[in-house]
C-alpha positions in Angstrom: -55.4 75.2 -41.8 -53.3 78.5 -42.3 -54.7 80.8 -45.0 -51.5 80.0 -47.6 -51.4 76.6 -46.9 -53.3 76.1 -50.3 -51.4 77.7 -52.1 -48.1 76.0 -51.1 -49.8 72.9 -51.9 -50.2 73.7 -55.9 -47.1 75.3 -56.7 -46.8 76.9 -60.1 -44.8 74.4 -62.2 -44.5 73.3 -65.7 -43.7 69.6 -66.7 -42.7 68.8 -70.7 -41.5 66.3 -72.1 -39.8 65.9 -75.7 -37.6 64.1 -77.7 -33.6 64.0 -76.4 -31.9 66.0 -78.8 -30.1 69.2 -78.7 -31.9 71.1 -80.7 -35.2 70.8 -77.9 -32.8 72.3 -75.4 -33.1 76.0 -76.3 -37.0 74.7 -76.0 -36.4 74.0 -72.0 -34.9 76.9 -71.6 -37.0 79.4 -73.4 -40.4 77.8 -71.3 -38.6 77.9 -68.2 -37.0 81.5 -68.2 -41.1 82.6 -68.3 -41.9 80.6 -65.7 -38.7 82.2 -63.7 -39.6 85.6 -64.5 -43.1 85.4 -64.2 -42.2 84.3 -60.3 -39.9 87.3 -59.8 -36.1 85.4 -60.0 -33.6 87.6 -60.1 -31.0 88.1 -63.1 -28.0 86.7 -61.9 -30.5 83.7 -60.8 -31.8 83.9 -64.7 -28.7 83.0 -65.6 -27.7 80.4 -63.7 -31.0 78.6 -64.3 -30.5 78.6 -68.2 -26.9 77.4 -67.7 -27.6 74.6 -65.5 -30.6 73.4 -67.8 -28.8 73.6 -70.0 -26.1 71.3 -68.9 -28.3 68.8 -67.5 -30.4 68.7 -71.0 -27.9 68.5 -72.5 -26.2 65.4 -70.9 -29.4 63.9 -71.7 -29.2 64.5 -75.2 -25.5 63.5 -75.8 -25.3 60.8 -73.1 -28.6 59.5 -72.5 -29.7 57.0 -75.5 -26.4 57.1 -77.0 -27.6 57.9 -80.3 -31.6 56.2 -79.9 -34.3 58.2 -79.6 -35.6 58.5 -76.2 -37.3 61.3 -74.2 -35.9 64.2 -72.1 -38.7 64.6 -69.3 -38.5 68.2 -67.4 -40.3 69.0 -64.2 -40.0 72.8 -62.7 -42.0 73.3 -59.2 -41.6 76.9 -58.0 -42.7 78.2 -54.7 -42.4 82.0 -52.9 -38.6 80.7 -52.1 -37.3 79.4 -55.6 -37.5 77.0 -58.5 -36.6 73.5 -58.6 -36.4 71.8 -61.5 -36.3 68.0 -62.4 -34.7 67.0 -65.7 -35.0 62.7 -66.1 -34.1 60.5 -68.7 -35.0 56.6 -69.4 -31.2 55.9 -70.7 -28.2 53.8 -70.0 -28.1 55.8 -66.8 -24.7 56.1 -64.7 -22.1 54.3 -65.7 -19.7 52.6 -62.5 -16.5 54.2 -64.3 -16.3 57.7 -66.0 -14.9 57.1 -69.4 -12.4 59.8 -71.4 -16.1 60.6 -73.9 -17.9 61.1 -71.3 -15.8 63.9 -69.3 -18.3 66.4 -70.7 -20.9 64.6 -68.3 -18.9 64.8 -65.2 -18.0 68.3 -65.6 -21.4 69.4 -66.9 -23.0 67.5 -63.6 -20.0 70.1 -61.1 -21.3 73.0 -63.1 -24.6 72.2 -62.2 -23.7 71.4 -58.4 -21.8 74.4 -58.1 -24.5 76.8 -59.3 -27.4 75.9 -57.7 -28.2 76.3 -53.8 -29.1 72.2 -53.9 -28.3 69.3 -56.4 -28.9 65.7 -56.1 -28.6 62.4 -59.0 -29.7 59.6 -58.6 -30.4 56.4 -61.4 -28.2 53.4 -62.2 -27.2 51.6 -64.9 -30.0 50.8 -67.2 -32.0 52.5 -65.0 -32.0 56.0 -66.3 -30.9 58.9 -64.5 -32.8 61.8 -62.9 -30.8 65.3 -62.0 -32.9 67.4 -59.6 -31.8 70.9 -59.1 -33.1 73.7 -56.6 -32.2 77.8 -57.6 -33.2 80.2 -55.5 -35.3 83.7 -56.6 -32.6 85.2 -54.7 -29.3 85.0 -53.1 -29.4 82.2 -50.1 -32.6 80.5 -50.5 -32.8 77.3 -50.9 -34.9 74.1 -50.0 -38.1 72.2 -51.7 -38.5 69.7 -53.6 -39.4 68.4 -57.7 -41.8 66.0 -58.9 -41.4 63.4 -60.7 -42.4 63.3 -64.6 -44.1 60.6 -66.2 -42.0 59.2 -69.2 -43.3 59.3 -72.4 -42.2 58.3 -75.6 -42.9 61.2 -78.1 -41.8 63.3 -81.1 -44.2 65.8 -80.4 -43.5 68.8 -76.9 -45.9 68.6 -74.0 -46.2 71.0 -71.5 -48.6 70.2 -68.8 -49.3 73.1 -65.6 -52.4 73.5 -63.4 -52.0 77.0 -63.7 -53.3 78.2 -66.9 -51.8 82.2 -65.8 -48.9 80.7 -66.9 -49.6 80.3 -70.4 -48.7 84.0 -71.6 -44.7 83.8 -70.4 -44.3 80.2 -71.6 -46.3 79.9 -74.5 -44.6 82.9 -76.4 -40.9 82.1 -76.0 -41.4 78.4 -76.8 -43.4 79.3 -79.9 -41.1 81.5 -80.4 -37.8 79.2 -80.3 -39.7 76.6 -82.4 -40.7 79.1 -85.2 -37.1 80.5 -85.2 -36.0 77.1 -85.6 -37.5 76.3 -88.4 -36.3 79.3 -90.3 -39.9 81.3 -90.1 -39.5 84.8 -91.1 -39.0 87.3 -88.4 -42.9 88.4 -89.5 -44.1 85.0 -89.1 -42.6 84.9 -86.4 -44.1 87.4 -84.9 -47.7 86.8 -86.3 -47.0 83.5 -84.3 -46.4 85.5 -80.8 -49.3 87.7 -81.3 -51.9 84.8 -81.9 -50.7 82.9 -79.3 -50.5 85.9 -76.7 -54.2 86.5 -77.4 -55.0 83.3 -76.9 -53.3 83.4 -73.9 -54.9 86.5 -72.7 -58.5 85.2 -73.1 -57.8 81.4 -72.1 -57.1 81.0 -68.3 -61.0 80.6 -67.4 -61.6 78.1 -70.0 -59.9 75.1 -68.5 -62.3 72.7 -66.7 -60.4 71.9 -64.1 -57.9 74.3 -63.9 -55.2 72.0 -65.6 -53.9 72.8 -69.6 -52.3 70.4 -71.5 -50.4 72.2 -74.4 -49.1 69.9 -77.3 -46.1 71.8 -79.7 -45.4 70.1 -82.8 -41.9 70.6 -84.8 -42.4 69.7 -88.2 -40.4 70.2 -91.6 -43.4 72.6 -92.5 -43.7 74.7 -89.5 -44.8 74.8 -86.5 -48.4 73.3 -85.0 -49.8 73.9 -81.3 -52.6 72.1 -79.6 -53.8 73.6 -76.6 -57.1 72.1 -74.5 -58.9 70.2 -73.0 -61.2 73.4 -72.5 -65.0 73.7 -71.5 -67.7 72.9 -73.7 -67.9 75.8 -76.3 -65.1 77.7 -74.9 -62.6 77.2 -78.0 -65.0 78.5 -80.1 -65.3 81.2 -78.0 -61.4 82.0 -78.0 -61.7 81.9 -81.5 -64.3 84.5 -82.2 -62.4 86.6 -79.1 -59.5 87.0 -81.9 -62.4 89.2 -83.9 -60.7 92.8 -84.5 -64.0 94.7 -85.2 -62.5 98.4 -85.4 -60.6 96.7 -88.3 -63.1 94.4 -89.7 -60.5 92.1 -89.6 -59.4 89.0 -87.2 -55.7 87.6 -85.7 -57.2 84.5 -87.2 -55.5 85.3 -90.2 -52.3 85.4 -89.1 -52.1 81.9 -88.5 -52.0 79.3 -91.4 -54.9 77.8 -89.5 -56.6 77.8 -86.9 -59.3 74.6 -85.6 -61.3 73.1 -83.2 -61.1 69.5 -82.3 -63.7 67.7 -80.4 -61.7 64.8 -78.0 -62.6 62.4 -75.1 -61.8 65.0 -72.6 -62.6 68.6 -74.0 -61.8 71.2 -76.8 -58.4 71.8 -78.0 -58.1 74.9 -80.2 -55.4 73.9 -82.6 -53.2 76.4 -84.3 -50.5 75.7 -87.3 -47.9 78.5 -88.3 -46.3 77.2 -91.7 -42.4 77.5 -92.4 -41.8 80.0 -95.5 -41.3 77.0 -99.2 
């Protein structure tokens, strides 16, 4: 077997999946603009990627449920050549005539095809519809292919990657957009970024099996995170790594609180960031 064959066969990636509404688009875009920088993409390729995310999200949100709740599911797989991203909903799914409302959908879905290096769609009526995208890092790659997300019905973000390095570019910028959101000061938010980037830091070699399950909660009273399942005793461990003993003091206390929760398959360390009264 060639020496990179391994890694080609666990491609960095991120898969979330959250509730279909606009607001949780900035969320997508935020967690995957880490994982495109942390792979090297270039700017121009930056920009792109937020734009077609964005359009594809958004179709999702507008189009999708038309006006139900339902999920926007998000897959991004990205390899040494690009990024290819997934974005599937479990709608009304495409419609056999394009009506007047709905020419925001057809034009979004050309944006999309004329910006990245590969496009395809495929669903039906009832059936939902699933918009798979390919960018390249750079100018003229293109190739690979998405997986496909498991629906879930959810008011709650969930981010799911087997490659817990990725936590420190994605964790910050969607804790980030969520604690904007919901009006945190511009300190909070940046006690929340600090917490979380520590936690980052010291949590790659604390996942079992390599795979991190990372729940974000948007609530009227801030922001909660849930991040596990980790080893035996390895939470706690995290926890007391947040100790500032040249300070006598801990990043504990920048959060609102800060927990450990026993479950079926591990630790989670749970964090909650409150919204100002």
């Amino acid at each position: 077997m060639p020496e990179n064959s391994t890694i080609r066969q666990r491609p960095r990636g991120l898969r979330m999946t959250l509730p279909a509404r606009a607001e949780n688009v900035a969320v997508v875009r935020h967690a995957l603009a880490g994982l495109a920088e942390e792979i090297g993409m270039d700017e121009p390729g930056l920009a792109d990627l937020k734009t077609v995310v964005t359009e594809a999200c958004m179709n999702v949100a507008v189009h999708a449920y038309q006006g139900e709740a339902g999920p926007l599911c998000v897959e991004a797989s990205a390899d040494e050549e690009g990024l290819t991203v997934t974005v599937r909903d479990e709608g009304v799914g495409i419609r056999p005539q394009v009506e007047s409302d709905r020419d925001s959908l057809r034009l979004g879905l050309s944006l999309i095809a004329a910006l990245s290096s590969s496009f395809a769609i495929s669903g039906g009526v009832d059936r939902g519809t699933e918009v798979t995208m390919r960018l390249p890092l750079h100018n003229g790659a293109s190739g690979g292919d998405g997986l496909r997300p498991a629906p879930q019905r959810s008011e709650a973000t969930e981010v799911v990657t087997d490659r817990p390095e990725l936590l420190g570019p994605v964790l910050a910028r969607m804790v980030g957009a969520l604690a904007a959101r919901r009006d945190l000061s511009v300190d909070r938010v940046s006690d929340a970024v600090l917490v979380t980037d520590a936690i980052a830091a010291a949590a790659p070699e604390s996942f079992a099996d390599g795979r991190v399950r990372l729940g974000l909660e948007d609530r009227e009273e801030g922001v909660a995170l849930r991040l596990g399942p980790m080893r035996p005793g390895a939470a706690k461990r995290i926890r007391e790594g947040l100790e500032l003993p040249d300070v006598g003091g801990s990043l504990e206390s920048l959060a609102d609180e800060l927990a450990v929760e026993e479950s079926a398959d591990g630790e989670y360390l749970v964090i909650r960031f409150a919204a100002a009264p």
